[in-house]
PyMOL Python script that loads the backbone (N, CA, C, O; Angstrom):
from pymol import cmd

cmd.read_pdbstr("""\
ATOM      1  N   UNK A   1       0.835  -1.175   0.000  1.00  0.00           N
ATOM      2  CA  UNK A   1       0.000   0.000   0.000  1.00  0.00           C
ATOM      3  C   UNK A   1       0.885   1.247   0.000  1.00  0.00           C
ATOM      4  O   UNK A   1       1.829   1.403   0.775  1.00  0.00           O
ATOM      5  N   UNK A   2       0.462   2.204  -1.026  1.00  0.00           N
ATOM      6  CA  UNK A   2       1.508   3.192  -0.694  1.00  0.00           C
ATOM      7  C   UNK A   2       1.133   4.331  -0.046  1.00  0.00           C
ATOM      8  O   UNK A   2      -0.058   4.348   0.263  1.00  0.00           O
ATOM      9  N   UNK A   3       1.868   5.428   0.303  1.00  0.00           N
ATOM     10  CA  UNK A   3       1.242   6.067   1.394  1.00  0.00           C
ATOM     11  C   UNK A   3       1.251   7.675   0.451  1.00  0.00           C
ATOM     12  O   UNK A   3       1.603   7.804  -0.721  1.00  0.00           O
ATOM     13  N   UNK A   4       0.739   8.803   1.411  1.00  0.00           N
ATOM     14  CA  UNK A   4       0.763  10.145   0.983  1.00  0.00           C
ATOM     15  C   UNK A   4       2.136  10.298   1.010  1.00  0.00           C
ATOM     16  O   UNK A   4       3.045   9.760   1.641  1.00  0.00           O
ATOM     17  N   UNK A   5       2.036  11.492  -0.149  1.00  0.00           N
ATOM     18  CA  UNK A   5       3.505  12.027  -0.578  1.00  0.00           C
ATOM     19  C   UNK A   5       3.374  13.623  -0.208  1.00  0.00           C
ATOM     20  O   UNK A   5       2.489  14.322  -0.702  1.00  0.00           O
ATOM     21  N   UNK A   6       4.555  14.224   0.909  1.00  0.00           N
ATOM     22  CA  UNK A   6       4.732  15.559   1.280  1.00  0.00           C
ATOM     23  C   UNK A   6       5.793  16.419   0.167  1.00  0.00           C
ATOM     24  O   UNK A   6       6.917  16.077  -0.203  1.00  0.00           O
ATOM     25  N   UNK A   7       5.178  17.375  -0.127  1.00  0.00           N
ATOM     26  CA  UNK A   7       6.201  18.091  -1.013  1.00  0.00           C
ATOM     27  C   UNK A   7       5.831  19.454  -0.533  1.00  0.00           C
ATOM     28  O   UNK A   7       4.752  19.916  -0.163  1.00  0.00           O
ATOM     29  N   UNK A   8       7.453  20.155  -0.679  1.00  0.00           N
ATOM     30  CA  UNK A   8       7.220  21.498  -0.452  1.00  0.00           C
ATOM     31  C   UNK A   8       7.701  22.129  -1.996  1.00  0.00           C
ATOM     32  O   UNK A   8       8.667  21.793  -2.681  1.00  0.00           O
ATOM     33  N   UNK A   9       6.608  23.209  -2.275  1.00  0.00           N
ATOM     34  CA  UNK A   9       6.375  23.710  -3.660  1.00  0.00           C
ATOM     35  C   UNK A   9       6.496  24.888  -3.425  1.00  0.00           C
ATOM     36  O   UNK A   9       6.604  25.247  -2.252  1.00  0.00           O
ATOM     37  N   UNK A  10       6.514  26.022  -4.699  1.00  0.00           N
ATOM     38  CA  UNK A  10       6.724  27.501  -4.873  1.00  0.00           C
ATOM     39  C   UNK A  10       5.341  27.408  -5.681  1.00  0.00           C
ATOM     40  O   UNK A  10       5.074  26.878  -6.759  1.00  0.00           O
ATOM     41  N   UNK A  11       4.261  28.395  -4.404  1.00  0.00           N
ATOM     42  CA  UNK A  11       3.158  28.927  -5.748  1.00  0.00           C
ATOM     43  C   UNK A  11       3.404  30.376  -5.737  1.00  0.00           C
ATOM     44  O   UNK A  11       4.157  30.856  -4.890  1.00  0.00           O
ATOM     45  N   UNK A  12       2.707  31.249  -6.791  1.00  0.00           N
ATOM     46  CA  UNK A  12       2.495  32.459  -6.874  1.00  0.00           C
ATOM     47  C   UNK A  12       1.128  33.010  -6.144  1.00  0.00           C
ATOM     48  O   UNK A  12       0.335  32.139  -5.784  1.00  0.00           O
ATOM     49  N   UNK A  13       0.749  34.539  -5.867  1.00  0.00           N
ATOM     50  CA  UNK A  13      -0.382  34.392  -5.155  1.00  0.00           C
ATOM     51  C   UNK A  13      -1.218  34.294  -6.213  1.00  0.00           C
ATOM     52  O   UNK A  13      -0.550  34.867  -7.074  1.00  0.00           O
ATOM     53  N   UNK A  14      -2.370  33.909  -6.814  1.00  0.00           N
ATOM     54  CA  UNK A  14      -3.708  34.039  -7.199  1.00  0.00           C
ATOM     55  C   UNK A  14      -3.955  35.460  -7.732  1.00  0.00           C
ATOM     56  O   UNK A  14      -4.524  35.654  -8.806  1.00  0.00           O
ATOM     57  N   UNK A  15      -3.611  36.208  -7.129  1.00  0.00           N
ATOM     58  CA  UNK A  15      -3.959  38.054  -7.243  1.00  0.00           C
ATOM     59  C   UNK A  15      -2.963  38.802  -7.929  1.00  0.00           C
ATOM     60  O   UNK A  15      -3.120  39.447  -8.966  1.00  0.00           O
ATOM     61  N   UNK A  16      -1.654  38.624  -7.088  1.00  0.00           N
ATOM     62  CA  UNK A  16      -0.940  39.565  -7.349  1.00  0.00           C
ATOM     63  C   UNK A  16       0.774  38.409  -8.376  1.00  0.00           C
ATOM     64  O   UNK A  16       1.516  38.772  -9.288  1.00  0.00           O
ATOM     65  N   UNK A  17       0.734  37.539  -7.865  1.00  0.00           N
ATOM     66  CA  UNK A  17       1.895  36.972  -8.132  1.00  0.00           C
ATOM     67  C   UNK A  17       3.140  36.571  -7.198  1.00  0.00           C
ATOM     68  O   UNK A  17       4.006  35.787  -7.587  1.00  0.00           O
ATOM     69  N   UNK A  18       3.152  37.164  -5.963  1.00  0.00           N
ATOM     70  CA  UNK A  18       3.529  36.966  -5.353  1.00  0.00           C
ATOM     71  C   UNK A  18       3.706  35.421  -4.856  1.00  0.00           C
ATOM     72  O   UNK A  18       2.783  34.622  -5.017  1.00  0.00           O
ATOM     73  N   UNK A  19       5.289  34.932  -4.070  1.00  0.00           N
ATOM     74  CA  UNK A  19       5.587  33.723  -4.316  1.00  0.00           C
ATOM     75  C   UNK A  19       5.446  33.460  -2.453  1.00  0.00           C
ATOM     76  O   UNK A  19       5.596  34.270  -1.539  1.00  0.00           O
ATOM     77  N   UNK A  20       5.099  31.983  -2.426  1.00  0.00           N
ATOM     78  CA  UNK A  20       5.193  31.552  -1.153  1.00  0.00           C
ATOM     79  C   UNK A  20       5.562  30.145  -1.225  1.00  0.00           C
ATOM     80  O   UNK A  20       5.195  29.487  -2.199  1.00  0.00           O
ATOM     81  N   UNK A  21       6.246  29.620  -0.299  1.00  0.00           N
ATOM     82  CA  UNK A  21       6.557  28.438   0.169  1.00  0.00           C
ATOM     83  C   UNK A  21       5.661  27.018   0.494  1.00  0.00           C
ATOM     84  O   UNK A  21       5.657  26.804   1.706  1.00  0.00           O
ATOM     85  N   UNK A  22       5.070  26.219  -0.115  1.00  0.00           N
ATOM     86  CA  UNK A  22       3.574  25.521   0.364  1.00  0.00           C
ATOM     87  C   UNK A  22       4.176  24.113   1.071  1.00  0.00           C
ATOM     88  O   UNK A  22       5.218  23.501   0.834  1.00  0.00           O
ATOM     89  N   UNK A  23       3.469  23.943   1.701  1.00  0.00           N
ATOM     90  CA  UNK A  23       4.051  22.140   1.958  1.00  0.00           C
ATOM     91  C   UNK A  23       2.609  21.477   1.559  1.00  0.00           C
ATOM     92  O   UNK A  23       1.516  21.684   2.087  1.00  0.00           O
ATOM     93  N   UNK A  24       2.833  20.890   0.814  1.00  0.00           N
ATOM     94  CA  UNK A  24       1.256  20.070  -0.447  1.00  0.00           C
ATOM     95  C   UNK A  24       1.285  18.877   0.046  1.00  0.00           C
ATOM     96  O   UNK A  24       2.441  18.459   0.108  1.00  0.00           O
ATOM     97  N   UNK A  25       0.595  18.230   0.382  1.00  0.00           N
ATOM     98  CA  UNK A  25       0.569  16.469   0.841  1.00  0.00           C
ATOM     99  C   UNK A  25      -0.584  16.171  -0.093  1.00  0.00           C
ATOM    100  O   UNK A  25      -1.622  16.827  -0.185  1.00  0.00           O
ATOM    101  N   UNK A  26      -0.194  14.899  -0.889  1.00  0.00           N
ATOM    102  CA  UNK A  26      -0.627  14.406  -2.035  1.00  0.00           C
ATOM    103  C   UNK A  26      -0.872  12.988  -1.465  1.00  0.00           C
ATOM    104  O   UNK A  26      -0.232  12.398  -0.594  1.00  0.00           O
ATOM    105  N   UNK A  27      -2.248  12.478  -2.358  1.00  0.00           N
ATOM    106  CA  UNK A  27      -2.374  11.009  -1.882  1.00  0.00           C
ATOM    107  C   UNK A  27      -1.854  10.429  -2.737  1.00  0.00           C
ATOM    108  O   UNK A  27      -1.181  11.174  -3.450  1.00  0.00           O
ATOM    109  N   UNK A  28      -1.837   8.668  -3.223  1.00  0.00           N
ATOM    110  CA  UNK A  28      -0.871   8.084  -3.844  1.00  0.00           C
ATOM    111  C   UNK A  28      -1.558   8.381  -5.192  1.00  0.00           C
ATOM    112  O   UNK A  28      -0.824   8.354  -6.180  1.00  0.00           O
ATOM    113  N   UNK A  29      -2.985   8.686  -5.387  1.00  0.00           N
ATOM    114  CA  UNK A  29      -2.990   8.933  -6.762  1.00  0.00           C
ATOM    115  C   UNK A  29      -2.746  10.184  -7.676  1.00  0.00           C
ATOM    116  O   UNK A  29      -2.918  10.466  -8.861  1.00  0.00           O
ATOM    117  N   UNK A  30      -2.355  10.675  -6.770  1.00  0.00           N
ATOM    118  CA  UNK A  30      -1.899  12.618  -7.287  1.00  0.00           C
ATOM    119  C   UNK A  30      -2.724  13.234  -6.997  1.00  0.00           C
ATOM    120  O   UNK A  30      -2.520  14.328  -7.523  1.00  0.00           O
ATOM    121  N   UNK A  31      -3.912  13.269  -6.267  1.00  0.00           N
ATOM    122  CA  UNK A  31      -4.788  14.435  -5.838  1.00  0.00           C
ATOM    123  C   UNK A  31      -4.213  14.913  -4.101  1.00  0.00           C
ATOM    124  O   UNK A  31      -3.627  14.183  -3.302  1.00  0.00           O
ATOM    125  N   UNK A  32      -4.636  16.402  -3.915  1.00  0.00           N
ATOM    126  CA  UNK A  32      -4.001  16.998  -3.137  1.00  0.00           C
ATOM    127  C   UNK A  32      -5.164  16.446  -1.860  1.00  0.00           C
ATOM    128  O   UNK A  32      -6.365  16.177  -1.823  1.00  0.00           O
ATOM    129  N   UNK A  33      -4.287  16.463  -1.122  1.00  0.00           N
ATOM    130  CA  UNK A  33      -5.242  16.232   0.373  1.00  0.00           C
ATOM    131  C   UNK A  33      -5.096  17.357   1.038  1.00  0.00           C
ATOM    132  O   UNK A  33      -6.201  17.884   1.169  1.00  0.00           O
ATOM    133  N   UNK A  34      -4.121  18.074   1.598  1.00  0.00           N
ATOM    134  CA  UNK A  34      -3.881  18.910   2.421  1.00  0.00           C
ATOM    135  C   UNK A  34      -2.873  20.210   1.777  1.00  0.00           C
ATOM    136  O   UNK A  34      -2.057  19.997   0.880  1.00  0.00           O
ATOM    137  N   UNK A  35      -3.096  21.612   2.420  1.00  0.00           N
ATOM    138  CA  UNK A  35      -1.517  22.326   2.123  1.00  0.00           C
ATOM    139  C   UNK A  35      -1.685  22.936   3.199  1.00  0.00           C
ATOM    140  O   UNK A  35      -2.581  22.818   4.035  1.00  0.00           O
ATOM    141  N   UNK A  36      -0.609  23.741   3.161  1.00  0.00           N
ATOM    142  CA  UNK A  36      -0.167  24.594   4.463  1.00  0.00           C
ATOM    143  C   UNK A  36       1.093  25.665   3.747  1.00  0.00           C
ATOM    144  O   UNK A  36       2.179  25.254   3.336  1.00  0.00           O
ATOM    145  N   UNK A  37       0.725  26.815   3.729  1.00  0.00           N
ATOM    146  CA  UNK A  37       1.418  27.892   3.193  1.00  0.00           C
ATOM    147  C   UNK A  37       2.794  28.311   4.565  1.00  0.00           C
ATOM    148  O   UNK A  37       2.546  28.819   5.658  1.00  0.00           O
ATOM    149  N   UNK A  38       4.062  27.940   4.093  1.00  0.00           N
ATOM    150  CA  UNK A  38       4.652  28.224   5.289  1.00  0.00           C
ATOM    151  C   UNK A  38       5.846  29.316   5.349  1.00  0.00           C
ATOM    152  O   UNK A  38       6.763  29.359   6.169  1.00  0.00           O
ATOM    153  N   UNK A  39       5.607  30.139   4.321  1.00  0.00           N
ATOM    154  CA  UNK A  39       6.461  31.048   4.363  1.00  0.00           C
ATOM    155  C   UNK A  39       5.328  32.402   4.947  1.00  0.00           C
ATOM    156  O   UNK A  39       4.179  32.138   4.591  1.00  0.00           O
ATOM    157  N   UNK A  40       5.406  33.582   5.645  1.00  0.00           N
ATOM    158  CA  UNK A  40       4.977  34.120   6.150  1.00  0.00           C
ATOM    159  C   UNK A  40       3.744  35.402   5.285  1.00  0.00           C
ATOM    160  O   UNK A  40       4.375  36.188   4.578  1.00  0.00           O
ATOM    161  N   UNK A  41       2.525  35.600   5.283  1.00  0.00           N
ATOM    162  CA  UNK A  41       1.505  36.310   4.481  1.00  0.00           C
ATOM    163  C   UNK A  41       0.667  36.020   3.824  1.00  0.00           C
ATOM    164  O   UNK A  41      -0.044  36.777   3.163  1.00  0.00           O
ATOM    165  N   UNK A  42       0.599  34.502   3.926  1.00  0.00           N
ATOM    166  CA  UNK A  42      -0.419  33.988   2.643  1.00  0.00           C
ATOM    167  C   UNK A  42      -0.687  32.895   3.124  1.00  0.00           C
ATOM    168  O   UNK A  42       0.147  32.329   3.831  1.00  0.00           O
ATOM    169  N   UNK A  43      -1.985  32.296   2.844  1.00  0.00           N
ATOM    170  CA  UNK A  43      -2.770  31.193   2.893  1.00  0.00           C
ATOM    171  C   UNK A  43      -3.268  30.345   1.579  1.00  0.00           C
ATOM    172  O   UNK A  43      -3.310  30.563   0.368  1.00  0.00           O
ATOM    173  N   UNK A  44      -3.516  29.592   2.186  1.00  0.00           N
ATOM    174  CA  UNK A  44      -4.001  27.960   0.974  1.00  0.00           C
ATOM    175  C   UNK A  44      -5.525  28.531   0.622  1.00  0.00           C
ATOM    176  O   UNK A  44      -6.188  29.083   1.501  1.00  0.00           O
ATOM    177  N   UNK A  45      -6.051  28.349  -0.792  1.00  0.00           N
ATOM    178  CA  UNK A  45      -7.369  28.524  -0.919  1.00  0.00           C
ATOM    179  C   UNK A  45      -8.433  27.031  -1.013  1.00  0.00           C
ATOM    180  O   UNK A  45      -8.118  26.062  -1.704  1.00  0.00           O
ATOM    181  N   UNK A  46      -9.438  27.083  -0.356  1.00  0.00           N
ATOM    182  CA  UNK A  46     -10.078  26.107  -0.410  1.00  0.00           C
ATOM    183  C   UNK A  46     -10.731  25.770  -1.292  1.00  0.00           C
ATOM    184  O   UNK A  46     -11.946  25.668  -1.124  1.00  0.00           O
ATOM    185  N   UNK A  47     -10.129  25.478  -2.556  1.00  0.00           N
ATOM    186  CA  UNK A  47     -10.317  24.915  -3.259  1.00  0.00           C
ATOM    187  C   UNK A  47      -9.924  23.116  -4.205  1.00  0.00           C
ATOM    188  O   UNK A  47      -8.820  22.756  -4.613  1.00  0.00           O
ATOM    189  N   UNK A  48     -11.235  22.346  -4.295  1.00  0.00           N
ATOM    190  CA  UNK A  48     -10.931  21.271  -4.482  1.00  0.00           C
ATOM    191  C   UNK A  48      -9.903  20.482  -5.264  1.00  0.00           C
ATOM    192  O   UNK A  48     -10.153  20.743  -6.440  1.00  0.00           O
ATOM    193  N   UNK A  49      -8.970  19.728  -5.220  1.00  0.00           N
ATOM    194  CA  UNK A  49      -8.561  19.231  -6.031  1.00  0.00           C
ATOM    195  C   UNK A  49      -7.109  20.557  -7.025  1.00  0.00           C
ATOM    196  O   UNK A  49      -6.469  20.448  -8.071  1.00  0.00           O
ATOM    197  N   UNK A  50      -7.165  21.248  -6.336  1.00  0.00           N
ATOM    198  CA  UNK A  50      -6.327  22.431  -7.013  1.00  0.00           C
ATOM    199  C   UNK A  50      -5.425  23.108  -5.738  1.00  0.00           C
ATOM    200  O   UNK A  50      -6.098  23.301  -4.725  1.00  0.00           O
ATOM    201  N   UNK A  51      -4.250  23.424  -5.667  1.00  0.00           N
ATOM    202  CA  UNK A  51      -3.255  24.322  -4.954  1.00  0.00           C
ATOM    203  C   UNK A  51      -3.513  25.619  -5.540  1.00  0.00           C
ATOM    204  O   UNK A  51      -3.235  25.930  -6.698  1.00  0.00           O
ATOM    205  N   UNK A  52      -4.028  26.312  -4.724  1.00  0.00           N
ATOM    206  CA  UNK A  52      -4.097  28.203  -5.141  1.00  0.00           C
ATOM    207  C   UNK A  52      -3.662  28.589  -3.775  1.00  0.00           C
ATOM    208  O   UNK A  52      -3.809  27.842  -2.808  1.00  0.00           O
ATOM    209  N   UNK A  53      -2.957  30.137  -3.691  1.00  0.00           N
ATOM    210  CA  UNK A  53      -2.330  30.604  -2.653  1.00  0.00           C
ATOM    211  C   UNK A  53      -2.694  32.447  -3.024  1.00  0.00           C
ATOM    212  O   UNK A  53      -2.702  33.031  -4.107  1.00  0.00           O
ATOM    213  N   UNK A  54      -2.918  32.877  -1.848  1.00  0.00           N
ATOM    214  CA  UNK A  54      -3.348  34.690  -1.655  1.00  0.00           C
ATOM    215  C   UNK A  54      -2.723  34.876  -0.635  1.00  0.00           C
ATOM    216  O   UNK A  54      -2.728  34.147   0.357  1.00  0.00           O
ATOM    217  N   UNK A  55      -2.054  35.997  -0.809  1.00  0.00           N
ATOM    218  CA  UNK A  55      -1.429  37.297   0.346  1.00  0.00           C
ATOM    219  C   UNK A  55      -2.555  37.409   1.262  1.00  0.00           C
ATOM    220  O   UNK A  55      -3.513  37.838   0.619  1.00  0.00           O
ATOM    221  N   UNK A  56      -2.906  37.181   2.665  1.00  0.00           N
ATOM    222  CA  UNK A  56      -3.591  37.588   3.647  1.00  0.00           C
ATOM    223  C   UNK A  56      -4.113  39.087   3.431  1.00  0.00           C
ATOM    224  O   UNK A  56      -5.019  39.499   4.157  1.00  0.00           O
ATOM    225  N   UNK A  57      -3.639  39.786   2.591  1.00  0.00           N
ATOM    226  CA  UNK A  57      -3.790  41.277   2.207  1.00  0.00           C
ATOM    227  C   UNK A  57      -4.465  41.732   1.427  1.00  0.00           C
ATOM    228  O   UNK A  57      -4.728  42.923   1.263  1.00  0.00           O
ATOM    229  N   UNK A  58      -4.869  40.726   0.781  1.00  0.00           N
ATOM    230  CA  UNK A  58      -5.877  40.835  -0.355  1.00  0.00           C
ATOM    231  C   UNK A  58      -7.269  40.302   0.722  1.00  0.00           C
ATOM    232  O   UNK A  58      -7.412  39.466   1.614  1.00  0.00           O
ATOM    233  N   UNK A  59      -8.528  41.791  -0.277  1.00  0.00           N
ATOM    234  CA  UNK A  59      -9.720  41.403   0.126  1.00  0.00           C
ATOM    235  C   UNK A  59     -10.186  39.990  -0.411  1.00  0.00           C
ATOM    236  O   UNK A  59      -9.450  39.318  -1.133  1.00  0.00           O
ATOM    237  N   UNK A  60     -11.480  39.562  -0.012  1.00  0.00           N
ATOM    238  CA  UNK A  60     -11.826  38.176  -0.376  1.00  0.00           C
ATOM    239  C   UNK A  60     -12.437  39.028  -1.732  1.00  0.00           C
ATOM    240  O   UNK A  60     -11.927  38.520  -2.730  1.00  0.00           O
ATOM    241  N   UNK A  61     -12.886  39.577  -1.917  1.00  0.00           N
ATOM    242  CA  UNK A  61     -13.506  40.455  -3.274  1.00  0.00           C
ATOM    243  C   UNK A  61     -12.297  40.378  -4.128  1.00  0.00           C
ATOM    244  O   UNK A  61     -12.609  39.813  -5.176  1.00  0.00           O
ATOM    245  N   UNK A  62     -10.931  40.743  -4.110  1.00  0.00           N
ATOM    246  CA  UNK A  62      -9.878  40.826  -4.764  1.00  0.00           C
ATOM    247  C   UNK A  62      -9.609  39.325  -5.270  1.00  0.00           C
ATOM    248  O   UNK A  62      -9.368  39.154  -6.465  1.00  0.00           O
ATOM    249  N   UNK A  63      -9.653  37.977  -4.182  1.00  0.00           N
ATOM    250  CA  UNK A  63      -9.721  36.800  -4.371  1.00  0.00           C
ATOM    251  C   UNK A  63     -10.362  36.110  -5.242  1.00  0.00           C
ATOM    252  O   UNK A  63     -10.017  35.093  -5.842  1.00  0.00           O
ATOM    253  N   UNK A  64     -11.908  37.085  -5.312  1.00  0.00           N
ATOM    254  CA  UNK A  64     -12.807  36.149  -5.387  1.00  0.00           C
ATOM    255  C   UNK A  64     -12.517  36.519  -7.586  1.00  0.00           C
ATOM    256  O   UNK A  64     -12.261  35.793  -8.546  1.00  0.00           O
ATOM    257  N   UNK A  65     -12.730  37.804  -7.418  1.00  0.00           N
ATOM    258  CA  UNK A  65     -12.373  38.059  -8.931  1.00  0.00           C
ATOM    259  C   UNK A  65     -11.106  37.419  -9.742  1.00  0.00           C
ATOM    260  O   UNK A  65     -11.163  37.179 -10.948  1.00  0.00           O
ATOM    261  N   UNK A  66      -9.737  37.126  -8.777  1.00  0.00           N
ATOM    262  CA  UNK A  66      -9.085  36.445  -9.583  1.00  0.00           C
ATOM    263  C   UNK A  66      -9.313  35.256  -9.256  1.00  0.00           C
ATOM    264  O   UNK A  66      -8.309  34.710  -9.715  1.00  0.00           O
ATOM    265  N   UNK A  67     -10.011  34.326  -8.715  1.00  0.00           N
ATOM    266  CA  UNK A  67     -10.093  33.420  -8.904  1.00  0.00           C
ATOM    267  C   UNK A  67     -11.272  32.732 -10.090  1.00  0.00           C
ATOM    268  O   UNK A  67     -11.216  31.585 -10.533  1.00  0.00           O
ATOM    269  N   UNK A  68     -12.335  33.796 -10.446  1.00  0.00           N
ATOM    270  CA  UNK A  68     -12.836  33.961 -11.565  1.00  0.00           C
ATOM    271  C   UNK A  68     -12.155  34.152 -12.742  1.00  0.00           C
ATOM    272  O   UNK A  68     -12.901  33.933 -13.696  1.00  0.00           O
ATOM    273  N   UNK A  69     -10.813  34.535 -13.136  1.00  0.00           N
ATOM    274  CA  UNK A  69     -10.160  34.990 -13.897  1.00  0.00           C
ATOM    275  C   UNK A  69      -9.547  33.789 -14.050  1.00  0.00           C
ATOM    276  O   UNK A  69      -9.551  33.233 -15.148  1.00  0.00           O
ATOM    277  N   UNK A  70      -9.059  33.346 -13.169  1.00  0.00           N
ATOM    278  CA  UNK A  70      -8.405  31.889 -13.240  1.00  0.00           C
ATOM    279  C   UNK A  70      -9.263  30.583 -13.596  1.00  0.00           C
ATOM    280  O   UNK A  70      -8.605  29.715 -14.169  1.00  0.00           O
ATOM    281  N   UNK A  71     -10.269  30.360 -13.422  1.00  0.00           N
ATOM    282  CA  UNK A  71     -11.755  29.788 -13.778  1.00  0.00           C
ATOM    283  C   UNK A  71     -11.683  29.695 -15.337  1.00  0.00           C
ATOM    284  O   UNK A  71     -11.749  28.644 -15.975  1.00  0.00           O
ATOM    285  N   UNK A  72     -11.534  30.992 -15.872  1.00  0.00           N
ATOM    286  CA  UNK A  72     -11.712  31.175 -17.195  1.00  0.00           C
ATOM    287  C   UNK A  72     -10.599  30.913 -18.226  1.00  0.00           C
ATOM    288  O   UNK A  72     -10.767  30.670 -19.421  1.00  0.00           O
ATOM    289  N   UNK A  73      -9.485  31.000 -17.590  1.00  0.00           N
ATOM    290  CA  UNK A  73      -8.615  30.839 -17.871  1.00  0.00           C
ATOM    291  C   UNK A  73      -8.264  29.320 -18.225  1.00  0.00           C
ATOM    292  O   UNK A  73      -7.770  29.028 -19.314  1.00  0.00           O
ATOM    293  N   UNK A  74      -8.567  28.311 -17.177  1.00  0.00           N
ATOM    294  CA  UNK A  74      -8.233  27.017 -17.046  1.00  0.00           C
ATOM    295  C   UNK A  74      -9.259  25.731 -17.040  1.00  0.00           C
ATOM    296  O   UNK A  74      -9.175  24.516 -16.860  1.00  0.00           O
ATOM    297  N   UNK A  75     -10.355  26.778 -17.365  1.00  0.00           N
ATOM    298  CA  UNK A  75     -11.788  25.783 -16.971  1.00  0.00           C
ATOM    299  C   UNK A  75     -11.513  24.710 -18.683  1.00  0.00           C
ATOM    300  O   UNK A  75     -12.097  23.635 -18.822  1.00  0.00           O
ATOM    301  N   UNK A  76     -10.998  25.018 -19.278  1.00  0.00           N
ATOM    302  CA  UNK A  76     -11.194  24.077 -20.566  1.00  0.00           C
ATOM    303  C   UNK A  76     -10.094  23.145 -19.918  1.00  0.00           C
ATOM    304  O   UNK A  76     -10.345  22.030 -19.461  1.00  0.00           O
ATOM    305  N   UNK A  77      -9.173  23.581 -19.930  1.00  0.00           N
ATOM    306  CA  UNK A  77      -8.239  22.360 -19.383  1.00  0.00           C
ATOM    307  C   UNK A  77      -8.528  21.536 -18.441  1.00  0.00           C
ATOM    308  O   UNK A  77      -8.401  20.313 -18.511  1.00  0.00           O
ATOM    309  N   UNK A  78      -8.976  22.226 -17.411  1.00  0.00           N
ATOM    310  CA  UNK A  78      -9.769  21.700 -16.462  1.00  0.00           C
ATOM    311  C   UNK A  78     -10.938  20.810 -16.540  1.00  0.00           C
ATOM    312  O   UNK A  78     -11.207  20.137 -15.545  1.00  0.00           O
ATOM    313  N   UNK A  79     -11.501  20.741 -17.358  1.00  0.00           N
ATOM    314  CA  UNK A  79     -12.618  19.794 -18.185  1.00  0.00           C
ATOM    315  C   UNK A  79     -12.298  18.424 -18.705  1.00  0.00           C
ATOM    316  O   UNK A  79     -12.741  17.280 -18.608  1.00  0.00           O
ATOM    317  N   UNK A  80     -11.180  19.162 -19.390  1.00  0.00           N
ATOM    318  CA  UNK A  80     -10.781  17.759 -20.595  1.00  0.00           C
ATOM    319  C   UNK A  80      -9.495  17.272 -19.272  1.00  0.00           C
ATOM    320  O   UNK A  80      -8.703  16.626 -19.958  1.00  0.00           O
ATOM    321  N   UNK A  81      -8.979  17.262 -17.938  1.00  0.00           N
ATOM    322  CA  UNK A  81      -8.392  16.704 -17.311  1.00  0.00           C
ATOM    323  C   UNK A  81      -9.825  15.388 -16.561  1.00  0.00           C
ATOM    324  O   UNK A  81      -9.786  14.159 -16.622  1.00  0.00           O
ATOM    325  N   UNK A  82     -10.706  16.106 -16.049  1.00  0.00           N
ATOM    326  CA  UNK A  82     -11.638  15.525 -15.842  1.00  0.00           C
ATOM    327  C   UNK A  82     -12.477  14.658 -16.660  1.00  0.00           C
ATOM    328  O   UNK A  82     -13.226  13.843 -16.123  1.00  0.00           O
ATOM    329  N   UNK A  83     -12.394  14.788 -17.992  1.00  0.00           N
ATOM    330  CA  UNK A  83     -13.029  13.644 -18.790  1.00  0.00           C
ATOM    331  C   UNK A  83     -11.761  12.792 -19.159  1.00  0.00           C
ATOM    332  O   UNK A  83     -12.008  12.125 -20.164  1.00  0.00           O
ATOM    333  N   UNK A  84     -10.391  12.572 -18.653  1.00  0.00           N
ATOM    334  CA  UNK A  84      -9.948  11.856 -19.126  1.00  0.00           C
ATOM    335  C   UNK A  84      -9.571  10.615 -17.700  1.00  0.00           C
ATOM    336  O   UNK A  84      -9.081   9.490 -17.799  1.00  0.00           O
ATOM    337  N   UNK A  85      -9.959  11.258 -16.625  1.00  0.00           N
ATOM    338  CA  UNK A  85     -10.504  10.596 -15.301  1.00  0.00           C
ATOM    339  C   UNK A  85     -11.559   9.604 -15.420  1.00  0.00           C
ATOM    340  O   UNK A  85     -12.014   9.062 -14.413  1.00  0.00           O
TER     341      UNK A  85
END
""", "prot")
cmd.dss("prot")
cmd.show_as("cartoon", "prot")
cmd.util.cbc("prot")
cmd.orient("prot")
């Protein structure tokens, strides 16, 4: 049986671009179970199945629009990853 895999990754924020430190724990089939943002200003977004990261400084309104932006951006890819599941 194999077990979860811990990795620490570089995301950008969601908003601005800004970079943070994540520690991502992955189950054995590559979907994310957990993160934890551990460099200091920014948090994990709760979102399924995806690693996104925001500056604590940003409104949730600021969030919420780029994460709409990002939606649009990736929702086709995002589709055809899921129909090939």
């Amino acid at each position: 049986m194999s077990e979860n895999k811990t990795v620490v990754e570089m995301h950008g924020c969601i908003v601005c671009g800004r970079t943070f430190t994540v520690l991502a724990v992955y189950t054995p089939d590559g979907s994310l179970l957990d993160c934890k943002v551990t460099s200091s200003g920014g948090h994990c977004l709760p979102v399924e199945k995806q690693l996104l990261v925001a500056c604590d400084t940003h409104t949730a309104s600021e969030i919420e629009n780029a994460f709409t932006r990002w939606q649009s951006r990736n929702g086709t890819e995002l589709a055809d990853e899921q129909e090939d599941e």
